[in-house]
C-alpha positions in Angstrom: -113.5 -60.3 89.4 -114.1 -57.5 91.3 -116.8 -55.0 89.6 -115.3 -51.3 89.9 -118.1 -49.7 87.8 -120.4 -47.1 89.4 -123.6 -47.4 89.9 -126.1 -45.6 87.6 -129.5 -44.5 87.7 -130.2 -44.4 84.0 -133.4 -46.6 83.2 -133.1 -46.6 79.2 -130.3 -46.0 76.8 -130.3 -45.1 73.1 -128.1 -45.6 70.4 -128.2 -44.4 66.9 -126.7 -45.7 63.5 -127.3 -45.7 60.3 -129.5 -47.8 58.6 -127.5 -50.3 56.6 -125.4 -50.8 59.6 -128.5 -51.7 61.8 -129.9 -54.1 58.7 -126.2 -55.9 57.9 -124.5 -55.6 61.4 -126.8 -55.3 64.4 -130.0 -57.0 63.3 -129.2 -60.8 62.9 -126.8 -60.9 65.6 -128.1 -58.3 68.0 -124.8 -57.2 69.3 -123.1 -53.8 68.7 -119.5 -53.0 67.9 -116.9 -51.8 69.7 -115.4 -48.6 67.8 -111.6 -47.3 67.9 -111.7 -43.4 69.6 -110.0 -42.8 66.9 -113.2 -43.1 64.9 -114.3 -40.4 67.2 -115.6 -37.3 65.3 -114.3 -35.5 68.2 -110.5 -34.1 67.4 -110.3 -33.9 71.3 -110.6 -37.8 71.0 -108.8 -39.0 67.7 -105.8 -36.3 68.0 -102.6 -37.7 69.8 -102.1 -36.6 73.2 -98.9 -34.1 72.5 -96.1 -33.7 75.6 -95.5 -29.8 74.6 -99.6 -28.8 74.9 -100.1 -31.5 78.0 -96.6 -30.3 79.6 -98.2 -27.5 81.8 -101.1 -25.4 81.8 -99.5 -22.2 79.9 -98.2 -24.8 76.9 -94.2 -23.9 77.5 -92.3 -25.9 75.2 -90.3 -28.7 76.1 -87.5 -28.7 74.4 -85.4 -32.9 74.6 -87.4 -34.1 77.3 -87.3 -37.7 76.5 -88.9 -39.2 79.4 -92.2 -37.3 79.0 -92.1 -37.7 75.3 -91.5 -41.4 76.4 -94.5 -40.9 78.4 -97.0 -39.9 75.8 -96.0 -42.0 73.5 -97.0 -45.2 76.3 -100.3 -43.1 76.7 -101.4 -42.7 73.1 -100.4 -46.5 72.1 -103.0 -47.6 74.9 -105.3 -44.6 74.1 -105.3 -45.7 70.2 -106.3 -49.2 70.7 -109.1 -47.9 73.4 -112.9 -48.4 71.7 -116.2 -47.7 73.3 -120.3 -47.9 72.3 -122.0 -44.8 72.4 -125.7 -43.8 73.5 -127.8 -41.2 74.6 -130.0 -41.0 77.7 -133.0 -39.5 78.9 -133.2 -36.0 80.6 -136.2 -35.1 83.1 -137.5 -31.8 82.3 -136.4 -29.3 85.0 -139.8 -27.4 85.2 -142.0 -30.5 84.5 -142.3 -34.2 85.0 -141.9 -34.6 81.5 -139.2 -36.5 80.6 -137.5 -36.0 76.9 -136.8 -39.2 75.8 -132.9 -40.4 73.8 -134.6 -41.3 70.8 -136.4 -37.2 70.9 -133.5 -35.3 69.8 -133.2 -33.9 66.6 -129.6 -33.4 66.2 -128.8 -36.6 66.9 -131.2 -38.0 64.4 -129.2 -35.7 62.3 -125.6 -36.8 63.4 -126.0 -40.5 63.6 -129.0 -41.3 62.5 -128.3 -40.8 58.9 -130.2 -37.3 58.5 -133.3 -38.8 59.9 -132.9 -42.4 57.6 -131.4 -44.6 60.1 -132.7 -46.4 63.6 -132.6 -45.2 67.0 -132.3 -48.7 69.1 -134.0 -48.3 72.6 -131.9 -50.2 75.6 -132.7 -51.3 79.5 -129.7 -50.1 80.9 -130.4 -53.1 83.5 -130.9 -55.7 81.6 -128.0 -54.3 79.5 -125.4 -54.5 82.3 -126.8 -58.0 83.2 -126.4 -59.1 79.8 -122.8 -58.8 79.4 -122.1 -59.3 82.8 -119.1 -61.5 81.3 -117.3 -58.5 80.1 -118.3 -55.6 82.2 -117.2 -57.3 85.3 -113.3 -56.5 83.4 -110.5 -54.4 85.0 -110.4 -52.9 81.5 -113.6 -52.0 81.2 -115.8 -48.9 82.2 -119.1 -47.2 82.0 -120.3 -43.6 82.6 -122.6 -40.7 81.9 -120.1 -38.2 79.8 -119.5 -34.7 81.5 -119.7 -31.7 79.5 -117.2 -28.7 80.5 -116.5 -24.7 79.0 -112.5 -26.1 79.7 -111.5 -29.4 79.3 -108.7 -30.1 82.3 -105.8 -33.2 82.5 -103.2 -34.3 84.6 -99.9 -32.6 84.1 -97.9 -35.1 82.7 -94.4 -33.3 83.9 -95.1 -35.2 87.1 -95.8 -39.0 86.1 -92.6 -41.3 84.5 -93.9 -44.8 83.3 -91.5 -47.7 83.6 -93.8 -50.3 81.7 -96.7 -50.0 79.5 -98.6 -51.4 82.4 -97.8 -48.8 84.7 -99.6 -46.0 81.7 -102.8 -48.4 81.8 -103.1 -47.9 85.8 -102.7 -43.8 85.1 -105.1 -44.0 82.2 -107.6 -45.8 84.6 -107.2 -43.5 87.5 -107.8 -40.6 85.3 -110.3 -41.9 82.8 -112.8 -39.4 83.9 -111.0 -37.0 82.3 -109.3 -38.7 79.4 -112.8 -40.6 78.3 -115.4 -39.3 80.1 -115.1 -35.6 79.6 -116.3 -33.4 76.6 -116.2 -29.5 75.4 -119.8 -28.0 76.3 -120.7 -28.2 72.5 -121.5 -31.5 72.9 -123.6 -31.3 75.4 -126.8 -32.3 73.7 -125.7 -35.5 72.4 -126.4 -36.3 76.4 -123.8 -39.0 75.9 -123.4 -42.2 78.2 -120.4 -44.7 77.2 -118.6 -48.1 77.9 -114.6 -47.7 76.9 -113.1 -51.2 76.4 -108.6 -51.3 77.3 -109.2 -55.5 76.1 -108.4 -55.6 72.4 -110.2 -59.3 72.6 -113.7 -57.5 73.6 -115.3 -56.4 70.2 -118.7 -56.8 71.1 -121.9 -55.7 73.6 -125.0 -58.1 73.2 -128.0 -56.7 73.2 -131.1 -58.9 72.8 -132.6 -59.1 76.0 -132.3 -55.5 76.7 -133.7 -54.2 73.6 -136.9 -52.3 74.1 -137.9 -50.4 71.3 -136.3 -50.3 67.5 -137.5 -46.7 66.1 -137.5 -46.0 62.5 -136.3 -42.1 61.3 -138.8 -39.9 59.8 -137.0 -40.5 56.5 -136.3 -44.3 57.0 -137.8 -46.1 54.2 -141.1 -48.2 54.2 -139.4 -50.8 52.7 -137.6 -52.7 55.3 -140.2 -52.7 57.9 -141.7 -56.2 57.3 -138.2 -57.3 57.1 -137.4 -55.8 61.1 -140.6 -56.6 62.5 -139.4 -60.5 61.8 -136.3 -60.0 63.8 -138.3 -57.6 66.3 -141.9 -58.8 66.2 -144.1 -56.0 68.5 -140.6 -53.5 69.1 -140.4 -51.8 66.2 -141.9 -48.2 66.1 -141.5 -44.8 63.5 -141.1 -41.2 65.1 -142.7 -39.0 62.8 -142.8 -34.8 63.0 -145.8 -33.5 64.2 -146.5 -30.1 61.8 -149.4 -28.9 63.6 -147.5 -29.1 67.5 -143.5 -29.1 65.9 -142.5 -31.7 67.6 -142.4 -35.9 67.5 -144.6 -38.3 67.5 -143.9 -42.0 68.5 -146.2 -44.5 66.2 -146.2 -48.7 67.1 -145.9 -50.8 63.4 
């Protein structure tokens, strides 16, 4: 198969989840899942795509246009069996050559990481890609760093008619930069990088030879560490908050 990803310079990749999911889903197998974007917390993402708003850019009506309505209803089927993985990535310091690590941000911690009680699991993006070399080789599947915009811009749809469902699939992968890899500026510090799956038969990414570092929240229980460190032996680390320099501190188990 011919391998239509692009190229990325991301070293390390992070992704964050709650603790019981980590302990009962991840842990054993060391493989995460594939979620339905219509799991997405983002409305942008789990909300139909709707002929009247996508029609033009001023949002005039449509009246009985059945071929476009025809057309976003091909899109939305393909769009609502779509699921991706999630992680965040580092980001150099602009005035330093410090670099502010994925598993450093607070409001992910927050978000994902079960208000600071779940795991933050550190990736090689190499050895990653290598890994499930199987899979990501696919037609139907793609990787990417997410771009944040003020205005969120798609194709007009007025212009495209699709004859087969097959013929929506090619659109939706000549535009997936904007229909999957595109976000309102908000979400900008999530810092998001993501692989989208089109193959309902792909459910899975491995992830045990790229795994790096498994970092406990600063409110993960004690308890399970012993438990972990026999899955993880010399990865698994706790981030705790710093009072006297407000920040985080990394700590080996």
């Amino acid at each position: 198969m011919i391998n239509i990803f692009r190229k990325t310079s991301l070293s390390n990749v992070y992704h964050y989840c709650k603790l019981y999911t980590f302990i009962e889903h991840i842990m054993k197998d060391k493989a995460l899942k594939f979620n339905s974007l219509e799991n997405s917390n983002d409305p942008n993402e789990y909300k139909e795509i709707n002929p009247s708003f996508i029609y033009d850019p001023e949002n005039i009506p449509l009246g009985d246009d059945e071929d476009l309505v025809d057309t976003s209803e091909k899109l939305n089927k393909i769009i609502s069996k779509t699921k991706m993985i999630c992680f965040s990535t580092d980001e150099p310091d602009r005035f330093s050559k410090i670099t502010n690590e994925g598993w450093n941000l607070p409001r992910m911690w927050n978000s994902y990481g079960d208000s600071h009680r779940g795991i933050c699991i550190e990736l090689n993006i190499s050895s990653l890609i290598e890994e499930n070399s199987d899979i990501l080789n696919s037609r139907y599947v793609y990787k990417d760093i997410v771009h944040y915009h003020k205005k969120l811009n798609y194709p007009i749809l007025k212009k495209y008619r699709f004859g087969s469902d097959e013929e929506a699939m090619d659109f939706l992968i000549q535009n997936r930069e904007q229909y999957f890899f595109q976000k309102h500026i908000d979400w900008i510090g999530e810092r998001e990088f993501r692989i989208i799956t089109f193959d309902n038969e792909i459910d899975y990414l491995k992830i045990n030879s790229s795994i790096k570092k498994i970092i406990l929240g600063e409110r993960s229980p004690d308890v399970y560490s012993f438990l972990i460190k026999r899955y993880f032996q010399n990865k698994l680390y706790r981030i705790s908050f710093n009072i006297n320099r407000r920040e985080y501190d990394l700590k080996h188990l």
